[in-house]
C-alpha positions as CSV (number, residue, x, y, z in Angstrom):
1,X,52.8,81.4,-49.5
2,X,50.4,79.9,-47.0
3,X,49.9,76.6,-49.2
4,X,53.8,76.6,-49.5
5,X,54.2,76.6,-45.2
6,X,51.5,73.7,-45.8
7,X,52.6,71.5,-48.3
8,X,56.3,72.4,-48.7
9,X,56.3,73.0,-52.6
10,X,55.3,75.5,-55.3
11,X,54.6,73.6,-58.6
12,X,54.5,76.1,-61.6
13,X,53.5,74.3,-64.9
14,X,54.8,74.6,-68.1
15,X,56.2,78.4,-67.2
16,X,59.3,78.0,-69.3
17,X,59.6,78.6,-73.1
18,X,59.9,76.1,-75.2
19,X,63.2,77.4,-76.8
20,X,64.5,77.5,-73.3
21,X,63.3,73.6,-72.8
22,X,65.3,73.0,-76.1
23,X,68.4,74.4,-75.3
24,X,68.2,72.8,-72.0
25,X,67.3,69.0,-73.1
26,X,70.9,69.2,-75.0
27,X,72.8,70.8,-72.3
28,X,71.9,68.6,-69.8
29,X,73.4,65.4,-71.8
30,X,76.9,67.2,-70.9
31,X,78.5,68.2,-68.0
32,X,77.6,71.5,-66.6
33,X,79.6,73.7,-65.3
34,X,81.0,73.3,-61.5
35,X,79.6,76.4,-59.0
36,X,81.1,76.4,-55.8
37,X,79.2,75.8,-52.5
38,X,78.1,79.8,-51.7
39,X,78.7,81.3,-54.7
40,X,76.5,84.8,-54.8
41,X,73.1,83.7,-57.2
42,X,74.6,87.0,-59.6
43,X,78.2,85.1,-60.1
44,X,77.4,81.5,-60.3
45,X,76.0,80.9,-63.8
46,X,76.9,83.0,-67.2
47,X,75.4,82.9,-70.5
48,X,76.9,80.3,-71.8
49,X,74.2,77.9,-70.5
50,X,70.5,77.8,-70.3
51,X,70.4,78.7,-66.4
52,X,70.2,82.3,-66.3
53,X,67.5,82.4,-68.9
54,X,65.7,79.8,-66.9
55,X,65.6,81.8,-63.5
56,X,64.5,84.9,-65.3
57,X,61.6,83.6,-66.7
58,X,59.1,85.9,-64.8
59,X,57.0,83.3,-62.4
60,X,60.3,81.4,-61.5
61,X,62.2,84.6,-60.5
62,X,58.9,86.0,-58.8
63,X,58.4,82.9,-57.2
64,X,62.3,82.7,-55.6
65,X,62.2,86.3,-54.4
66,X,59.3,85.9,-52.5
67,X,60.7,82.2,-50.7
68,X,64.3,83.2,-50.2
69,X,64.8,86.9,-51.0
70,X,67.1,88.6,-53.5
71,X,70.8,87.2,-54.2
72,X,70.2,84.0,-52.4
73,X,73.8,81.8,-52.7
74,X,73.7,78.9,-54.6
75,X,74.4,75.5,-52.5
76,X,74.8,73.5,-55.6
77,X,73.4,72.4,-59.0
78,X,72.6,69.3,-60.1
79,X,71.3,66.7,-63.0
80,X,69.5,63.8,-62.5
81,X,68.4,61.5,-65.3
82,X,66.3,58.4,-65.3
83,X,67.7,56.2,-68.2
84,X,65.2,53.7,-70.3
85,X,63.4,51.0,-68.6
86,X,65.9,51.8,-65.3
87,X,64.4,49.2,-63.5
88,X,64.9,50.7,-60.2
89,X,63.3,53.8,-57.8
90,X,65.7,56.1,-55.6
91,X,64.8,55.5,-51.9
92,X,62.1,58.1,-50.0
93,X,64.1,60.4,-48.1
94,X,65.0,64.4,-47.0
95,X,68.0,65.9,-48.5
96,X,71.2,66.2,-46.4
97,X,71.5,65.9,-42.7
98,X,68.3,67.0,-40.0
99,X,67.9,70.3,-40.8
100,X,67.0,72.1,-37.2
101,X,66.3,75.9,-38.4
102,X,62.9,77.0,-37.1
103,X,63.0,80.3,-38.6
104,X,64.7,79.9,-42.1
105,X,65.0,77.4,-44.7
106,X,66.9,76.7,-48.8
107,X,64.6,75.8,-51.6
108,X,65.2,73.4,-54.6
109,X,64.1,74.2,-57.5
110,X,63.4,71.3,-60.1
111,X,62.9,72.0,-63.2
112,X,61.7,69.1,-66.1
113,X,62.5,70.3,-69.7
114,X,59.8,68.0,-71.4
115,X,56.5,66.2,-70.7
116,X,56.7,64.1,-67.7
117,X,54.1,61.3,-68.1
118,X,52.6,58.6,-65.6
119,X,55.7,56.1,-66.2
120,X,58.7,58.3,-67.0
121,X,59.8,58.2,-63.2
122,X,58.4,61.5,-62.3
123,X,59.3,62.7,-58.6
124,X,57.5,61.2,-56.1
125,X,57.2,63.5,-53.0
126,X,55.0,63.6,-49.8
127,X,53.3,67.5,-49.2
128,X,52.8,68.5,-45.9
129,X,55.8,66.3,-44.9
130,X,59.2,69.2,-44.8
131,X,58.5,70.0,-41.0
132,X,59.1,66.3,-39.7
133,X,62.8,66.1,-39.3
134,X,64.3,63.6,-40.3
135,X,67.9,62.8,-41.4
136,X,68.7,61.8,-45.1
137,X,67.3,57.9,-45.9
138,X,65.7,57.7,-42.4
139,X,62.6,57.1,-44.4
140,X,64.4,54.9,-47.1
141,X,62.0,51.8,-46.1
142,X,58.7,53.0,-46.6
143,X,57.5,52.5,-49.7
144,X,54.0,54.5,-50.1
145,X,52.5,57.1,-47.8
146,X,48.5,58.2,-48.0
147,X,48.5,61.1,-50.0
148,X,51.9,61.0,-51.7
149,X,52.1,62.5,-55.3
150,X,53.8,61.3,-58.3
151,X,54.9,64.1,-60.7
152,X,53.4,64.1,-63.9
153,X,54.0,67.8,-65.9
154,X,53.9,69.8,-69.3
155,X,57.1,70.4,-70.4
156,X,58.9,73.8,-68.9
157,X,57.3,72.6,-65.5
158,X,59.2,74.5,-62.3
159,X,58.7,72.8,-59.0
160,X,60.2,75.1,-55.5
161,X,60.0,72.9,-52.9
162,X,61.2,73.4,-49.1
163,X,64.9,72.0,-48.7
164,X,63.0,69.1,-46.1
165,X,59.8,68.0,-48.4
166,X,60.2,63.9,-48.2
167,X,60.8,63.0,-51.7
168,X,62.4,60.5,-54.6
169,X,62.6,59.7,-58.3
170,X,60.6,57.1,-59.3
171,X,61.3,54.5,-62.0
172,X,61.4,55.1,-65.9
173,X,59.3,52.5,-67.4
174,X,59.7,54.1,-70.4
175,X,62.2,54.0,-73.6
176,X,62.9,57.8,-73.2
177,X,65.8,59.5,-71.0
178,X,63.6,61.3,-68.2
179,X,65.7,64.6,-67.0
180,X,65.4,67.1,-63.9
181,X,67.5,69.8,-63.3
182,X,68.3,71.1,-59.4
183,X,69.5,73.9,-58.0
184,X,69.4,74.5,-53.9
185,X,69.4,78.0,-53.2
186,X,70.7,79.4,-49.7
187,X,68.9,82.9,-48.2
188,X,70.5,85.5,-47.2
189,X,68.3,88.0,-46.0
190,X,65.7,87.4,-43.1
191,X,62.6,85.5,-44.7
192,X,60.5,88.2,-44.0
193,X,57.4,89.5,-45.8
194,X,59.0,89.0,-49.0
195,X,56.4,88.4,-50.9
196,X,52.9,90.3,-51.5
197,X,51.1,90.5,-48.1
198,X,48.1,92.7,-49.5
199,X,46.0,89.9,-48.8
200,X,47.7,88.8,-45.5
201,X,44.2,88.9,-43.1
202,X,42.5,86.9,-45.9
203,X,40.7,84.0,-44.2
204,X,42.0,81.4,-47.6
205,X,45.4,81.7,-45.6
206,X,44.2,80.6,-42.2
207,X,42.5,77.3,-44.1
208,X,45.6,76.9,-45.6
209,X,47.4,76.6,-42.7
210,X,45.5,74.5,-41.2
211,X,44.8,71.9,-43.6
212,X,45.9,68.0,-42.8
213,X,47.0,65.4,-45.1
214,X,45.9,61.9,-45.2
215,X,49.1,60.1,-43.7
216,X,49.0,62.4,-40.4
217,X,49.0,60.2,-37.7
218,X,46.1,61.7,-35.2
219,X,48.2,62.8,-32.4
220,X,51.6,63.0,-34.0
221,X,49.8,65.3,-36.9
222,X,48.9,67.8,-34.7
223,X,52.7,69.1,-34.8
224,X,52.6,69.7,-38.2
225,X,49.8,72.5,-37.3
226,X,52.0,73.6,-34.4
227,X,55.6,73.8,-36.4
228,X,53.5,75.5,-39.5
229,X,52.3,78.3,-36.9
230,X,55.8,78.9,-36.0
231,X,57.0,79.0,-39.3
232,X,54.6,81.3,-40.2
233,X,55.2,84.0,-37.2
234,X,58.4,84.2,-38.5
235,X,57.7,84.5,-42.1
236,X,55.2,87.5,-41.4
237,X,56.8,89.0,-38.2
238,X,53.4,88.5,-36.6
239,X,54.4,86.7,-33.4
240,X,50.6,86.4,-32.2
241,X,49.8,84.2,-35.2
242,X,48.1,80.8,-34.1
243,X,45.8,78.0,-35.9
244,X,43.5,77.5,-33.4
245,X,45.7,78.4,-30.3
246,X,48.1,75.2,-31.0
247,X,51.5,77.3,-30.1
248,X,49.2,79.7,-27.7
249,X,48.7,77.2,-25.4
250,X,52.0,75.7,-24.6
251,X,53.9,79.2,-24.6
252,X,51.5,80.2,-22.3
253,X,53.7,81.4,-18.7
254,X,51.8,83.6,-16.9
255,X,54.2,86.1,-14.9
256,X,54.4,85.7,-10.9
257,X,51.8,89.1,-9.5
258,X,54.7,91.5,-8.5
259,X,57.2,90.0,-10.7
260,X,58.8,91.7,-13.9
């Protein structure tokens, strides 16, 4: 969870069966069926498609308790495909408008039903890069960032990422359709310890946290650090959390002697 606040994804590789990777690959050349915006996770998708196999597949349905809770709603659903030798890359930006929640936040879940190789147009995304608002293609002109991934996967890979992680497909290169499969997911319960905290005071979590990524400008970077802290107070309750007394020190308002 601490590399999640860090990095703003989850990557799961090749988690889903291959039946389930079958079934989808030929769904996903048709239309799926509509879910409306907030629809109860329970009542959005039936058994007539792959879906509800897919998000019980033990480390995906694991993985979304602990990030957004039980019954999250569904925002929407989604295909995108990267036809043969596309010749073209989708811009770098965030999804949706600024996003100003401190204290809560949707994931997407991408999910690739077969091999993704070097030049199938794999998702490009830049970790550590979901706390810097930003709104929509505000970012649409950069072109490369230090430290930026390009997906390659197994088949039946599952990527969560945070609804603000700095993203975009890439191009196909190949002769192959290249496929990904979204679904946004809305909380609604407090993002609270929902998740194993047995190993909460483990000193692995505080490295996590505090760990910098190469296109983090030297001062600007520093509020990466300070926006993670927050986040993770109120993931864990713990409102004394700090990384190296970042949010300590600018919080810090001493009360006037004789003053309550």
């Amino acid at each position: 969870m601490a590399r999640f606040v860090a990095q703003g994804y989850l990557r799961l590789d090749g988690v889903v069966p291959r039946e389930i990777n079958e079934e989808a690959i030929v769904a996903l050349d048709h239309e799926l069926p509509p879910v409306a915006y907030g629809t109860p996770l329970s009542k959005a998708f039936d058994d007539s498609t792959f879906i509800p196999r897919l998000l019980a597949v033990p480390a995906v349905a694991g993985a979304l308790r602990s990030l957004v809770g039980p019954e999250p709603d569904v925002d929407h659903h989604a295909v995108h495909v990267r036809g043969p030798h596309e010749g073209e890359a989708q811009d770098l930006h965030g999804d949706a408008i600024i996003d100003v929640r401190p204290d809560a936040f949707d994931i997407q879940l991408m999910y690739y039903p077969h091999e993704v190789t070097a030049d199938m147009g794999g998702t490009l995304s830049v970790p550590g890069s979901h706390l810097r608002r930003i709104n929509e293609t505000d970012i649409g002109r950069v072109q490369n960032l230090r430290g930026q991934t390009r997906l390659t996967c197994p088949a039946g890979t599952v990527v969560l990422v945070h609804h603000g992680i700095w993203h975009g497909g890439r191009r196909n290169d190949t002769g192959r359709r290249r496929y990904m499969y979204k679904i946004r997911f809305n909380p609604t319960v407090p993002q609270v310890r929902l998740w194993d905290t047995a190993d909460l005071g483990d000193p692995a979590v505080l490295r996590e946290l505090a760990i910098g990524f190469p296109w983090y400008e030297q001062a600007t970077g520093r509020l990466e650090i300070y926006n993670r802290a927050l986040l993770w107070r109120a993931l864990t309750g713990d409102a004394g959390f700090d990384v190296d007394h970042w949010v300590t020190r600018v919080t810090n308002r001493p009360a006037i002697r004789g003053q309550k």
